[in-house]
C-alpha positions as CSV (number, residue, x, y, z in Angstrom):
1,X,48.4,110.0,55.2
2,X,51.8,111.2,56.9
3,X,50.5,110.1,60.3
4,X,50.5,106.8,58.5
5,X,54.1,107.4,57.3
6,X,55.5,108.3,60.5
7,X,54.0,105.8,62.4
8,X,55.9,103.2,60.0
9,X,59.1,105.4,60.8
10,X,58.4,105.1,64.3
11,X,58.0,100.8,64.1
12,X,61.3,100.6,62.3
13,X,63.3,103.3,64.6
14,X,64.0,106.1,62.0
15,X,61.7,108.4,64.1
16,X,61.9,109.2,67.9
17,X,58.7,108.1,69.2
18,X,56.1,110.7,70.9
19,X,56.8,110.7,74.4
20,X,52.9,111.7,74.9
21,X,51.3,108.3,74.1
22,X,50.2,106.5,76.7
23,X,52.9,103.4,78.1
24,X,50.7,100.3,78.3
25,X,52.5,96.6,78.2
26,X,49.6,95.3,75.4
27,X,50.5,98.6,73.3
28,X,54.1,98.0,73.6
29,X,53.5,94.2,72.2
30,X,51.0,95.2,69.6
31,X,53.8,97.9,68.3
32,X,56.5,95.3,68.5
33,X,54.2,92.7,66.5
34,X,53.7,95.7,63.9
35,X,57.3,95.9,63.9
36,X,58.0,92.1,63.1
37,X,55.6,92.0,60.0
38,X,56.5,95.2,58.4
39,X,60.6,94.1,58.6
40,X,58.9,90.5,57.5
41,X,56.9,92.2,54.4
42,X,59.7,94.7,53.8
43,X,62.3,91.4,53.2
44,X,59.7,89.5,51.1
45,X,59.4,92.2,49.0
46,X,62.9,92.7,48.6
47,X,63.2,88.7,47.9
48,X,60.6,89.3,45.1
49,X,62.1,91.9,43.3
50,X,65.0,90.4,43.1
51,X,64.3,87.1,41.8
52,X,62.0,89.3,39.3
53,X,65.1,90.7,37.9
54,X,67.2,88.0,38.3
């Protein structure tokens, strides 16, 4: 389960990211894609709350 946290540090940039993993134009895509929706979900769920408590 903390592989699964530090990957999402890793997408949003609060972890350096492991030098050992292979470079690959497709994984560096697929990362950035990961990236996009977690910042998009992250935002919605921000939206939600506060309109919730609103």
């Amino acid at each position: 389960m903390s592989s699964f946290f530090n990957q999402i540090k890793e997408y949003l940039f609060l972890k350096k990211q492991d030098n050992s993993r292979p470079k690959n134009i497709n994984i560096k895509l697929m990362h950035g894609m990961n990236r996009i929706s977690i910042i998009l979900f992250l935002t919605a769920a921000v939206i939600i709350i506060y309109r919730f408590l609103k």
